[in-house]
C-alpha positions as a Python dict, from the first residue, in 0.01 Angstrom:
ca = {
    (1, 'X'): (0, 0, 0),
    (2, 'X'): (-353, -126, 78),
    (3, 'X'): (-631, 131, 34),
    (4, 'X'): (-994, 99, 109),
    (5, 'X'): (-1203, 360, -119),
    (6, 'X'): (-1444, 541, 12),
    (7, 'X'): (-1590, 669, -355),
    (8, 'X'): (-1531, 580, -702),
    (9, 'X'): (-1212, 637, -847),
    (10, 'X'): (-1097, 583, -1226),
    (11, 'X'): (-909, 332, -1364),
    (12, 'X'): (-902, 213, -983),
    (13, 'X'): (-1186, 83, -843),
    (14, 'X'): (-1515, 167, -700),
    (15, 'X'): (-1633, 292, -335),
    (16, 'X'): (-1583, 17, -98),
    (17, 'X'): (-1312, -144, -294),
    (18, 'X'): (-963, -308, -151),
    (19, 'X'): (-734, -158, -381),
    (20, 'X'): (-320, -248, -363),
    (21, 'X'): (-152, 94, -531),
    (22, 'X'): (184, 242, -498),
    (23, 'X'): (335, 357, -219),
    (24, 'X'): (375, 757, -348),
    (25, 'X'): (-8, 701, -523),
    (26, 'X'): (-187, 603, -153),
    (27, 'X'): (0, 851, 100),
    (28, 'X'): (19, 1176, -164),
    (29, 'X'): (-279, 1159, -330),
    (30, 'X'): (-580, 922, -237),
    (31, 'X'): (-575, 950, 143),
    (32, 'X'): (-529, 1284, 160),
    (33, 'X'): (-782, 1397, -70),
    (34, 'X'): (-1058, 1197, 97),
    (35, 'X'): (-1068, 941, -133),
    (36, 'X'): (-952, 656, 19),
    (37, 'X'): (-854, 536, 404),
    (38, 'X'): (-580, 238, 488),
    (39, 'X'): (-742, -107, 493),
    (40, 'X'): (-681, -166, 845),
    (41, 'X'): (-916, -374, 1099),
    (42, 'X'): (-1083, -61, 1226),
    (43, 'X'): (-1143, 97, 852),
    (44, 'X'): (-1272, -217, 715),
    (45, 'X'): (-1516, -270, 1022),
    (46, 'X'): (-1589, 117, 971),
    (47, 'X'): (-1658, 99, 606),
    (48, 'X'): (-1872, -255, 688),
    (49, 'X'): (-2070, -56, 909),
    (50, 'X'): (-2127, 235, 716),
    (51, 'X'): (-2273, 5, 409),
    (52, 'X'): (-2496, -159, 664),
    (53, 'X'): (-2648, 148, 781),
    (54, 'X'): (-2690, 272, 405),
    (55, 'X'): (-2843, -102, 333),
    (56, 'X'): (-3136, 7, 588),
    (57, 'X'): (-3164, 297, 503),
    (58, 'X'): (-3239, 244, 172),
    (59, 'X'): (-3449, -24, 280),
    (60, 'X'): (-3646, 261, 447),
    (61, 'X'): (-3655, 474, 160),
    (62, 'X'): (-3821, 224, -42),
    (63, 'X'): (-4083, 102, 188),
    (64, 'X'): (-4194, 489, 245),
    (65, 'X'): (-4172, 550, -123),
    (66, 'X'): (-4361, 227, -171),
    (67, 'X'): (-4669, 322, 71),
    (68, 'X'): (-4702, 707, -63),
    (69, 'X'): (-4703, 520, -442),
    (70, 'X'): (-5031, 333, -284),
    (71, 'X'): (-5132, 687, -161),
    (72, 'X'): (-5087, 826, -479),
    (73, 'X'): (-5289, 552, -709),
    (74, 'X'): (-5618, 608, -476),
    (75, 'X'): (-5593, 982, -585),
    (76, 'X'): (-5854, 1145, -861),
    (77, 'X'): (-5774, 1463, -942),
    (78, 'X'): (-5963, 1768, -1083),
    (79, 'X'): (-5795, 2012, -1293),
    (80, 'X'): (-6053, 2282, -1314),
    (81, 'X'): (-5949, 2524, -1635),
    (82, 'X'): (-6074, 2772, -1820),
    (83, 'X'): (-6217, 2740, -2185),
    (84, 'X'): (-6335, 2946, -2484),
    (85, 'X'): (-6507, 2832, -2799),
    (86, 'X'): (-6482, 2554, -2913),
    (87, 'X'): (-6374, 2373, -2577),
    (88, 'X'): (-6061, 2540, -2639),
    (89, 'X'): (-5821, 2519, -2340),
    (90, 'X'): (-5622, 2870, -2211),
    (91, 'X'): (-5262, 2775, -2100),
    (92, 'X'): (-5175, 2437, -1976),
    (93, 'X'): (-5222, 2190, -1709),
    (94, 'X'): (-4842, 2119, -1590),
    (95, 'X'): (-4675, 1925, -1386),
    (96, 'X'): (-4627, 2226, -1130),
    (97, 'X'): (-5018, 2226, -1143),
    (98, 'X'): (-5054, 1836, -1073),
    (99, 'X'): (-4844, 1912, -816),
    (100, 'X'): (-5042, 2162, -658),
    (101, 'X'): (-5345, 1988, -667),
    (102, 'X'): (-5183, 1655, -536),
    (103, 'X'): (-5080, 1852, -272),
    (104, 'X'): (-5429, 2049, -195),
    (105, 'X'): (-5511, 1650, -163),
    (106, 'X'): (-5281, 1616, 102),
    (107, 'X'): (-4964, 1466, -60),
    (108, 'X'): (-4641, 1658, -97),
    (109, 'X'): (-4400, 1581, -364),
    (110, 'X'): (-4145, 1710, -591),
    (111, 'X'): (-4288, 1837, -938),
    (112, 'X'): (-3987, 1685, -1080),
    (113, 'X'): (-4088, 1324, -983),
    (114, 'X'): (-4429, 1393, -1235),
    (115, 'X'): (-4333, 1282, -1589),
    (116, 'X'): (-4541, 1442, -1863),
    (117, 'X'): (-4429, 1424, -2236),
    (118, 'X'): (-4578, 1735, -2288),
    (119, 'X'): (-4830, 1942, -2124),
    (120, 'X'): (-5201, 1881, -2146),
    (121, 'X'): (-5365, 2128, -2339),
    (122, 'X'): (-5694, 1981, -2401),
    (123, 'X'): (-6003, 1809, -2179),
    (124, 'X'): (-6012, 1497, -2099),
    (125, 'X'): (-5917, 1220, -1818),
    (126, 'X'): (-5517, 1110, -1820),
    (127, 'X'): (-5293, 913, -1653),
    (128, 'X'): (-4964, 1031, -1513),
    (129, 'X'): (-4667, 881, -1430),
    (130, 'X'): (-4500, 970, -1077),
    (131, 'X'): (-4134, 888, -1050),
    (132, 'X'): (-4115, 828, -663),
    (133, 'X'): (-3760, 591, -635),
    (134, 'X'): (-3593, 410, -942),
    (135, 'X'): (-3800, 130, -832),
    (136, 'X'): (-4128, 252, -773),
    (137, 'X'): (-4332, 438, -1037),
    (138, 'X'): (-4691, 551, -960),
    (139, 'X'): (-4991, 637, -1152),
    (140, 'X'): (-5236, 952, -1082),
    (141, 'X'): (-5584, 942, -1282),
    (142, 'X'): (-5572, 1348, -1383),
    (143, 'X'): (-5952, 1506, -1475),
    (144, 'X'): (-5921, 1789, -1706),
    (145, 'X'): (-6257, 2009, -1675),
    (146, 'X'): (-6389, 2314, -1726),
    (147, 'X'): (-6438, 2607, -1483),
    (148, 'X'): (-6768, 2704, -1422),
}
């Protein structure tokens, strides 16, 4: 029987595949659970289709991602926090808090796409990474000063 997958199976192939499997194997198991269709005209046109659309979208994706990574690089932030003696810091700046204040600046992201090794706990100017796609990475200059 000849199968088209539609996602990664084991041992088998991977989405998009033409796989040639048994009989029993296809009609009991694969096409019923979703996992694969027969590799007829229509299916194969269908599943040529649907990587086409996923091609430009993608393509989409990374131009937006691409264009907010410029957004992001022209940013300065200001981390205003509060200090004792010493220029001690209380608490942390974050990512949650880089977040904020990107957003106060009028881009929205995920705190998760911020990579910090640690938090910042002391003044200072930084540089942070911003995880935007696996392809683009962005860089926010990050002011750590004290409240007034």
């Amino acid at each position: 029987m000849k199968l088209v997958l539609l996602e990664d199976v084991s041992k088998l192939g991977l989405a998009g595949d033409v796989v040639i499997v048994k009989d029993g194997y296809g009609r009991n198991y694969l096409v019923p659970a979703g996992k694969a269709l027969l590799a007829s005209d229509k299916n194969l046109k269908l599943l040529e289709h649907q990587k086409q659309v996923a091609a430009k979208k993608a393509e989409r994706e990374l131009k937006t991602h691409r264009s907010l990574a410029q957004r992001i690089a022209k940013l300065d932030l200001v981390a205003k926090v509060q200090v004792g003696e010493e220029e001690r810091m209380f608490g942390a700046v974050t990512s949650s808090n880089i977040a904020e204040l990107m957003a106060s600046a009028g881009v929205e992201i995920d705190r998760r796409w911020i990579h910090l090794d640690e938090p910042i706990k002391a003044l200072g100017v930084y540089t942070v990474a911003v995880k935007l796609h696996s392809d683009v990475e962005a860089h926010v200059r990050v002011r750590v000063v004290k409240e007034d």
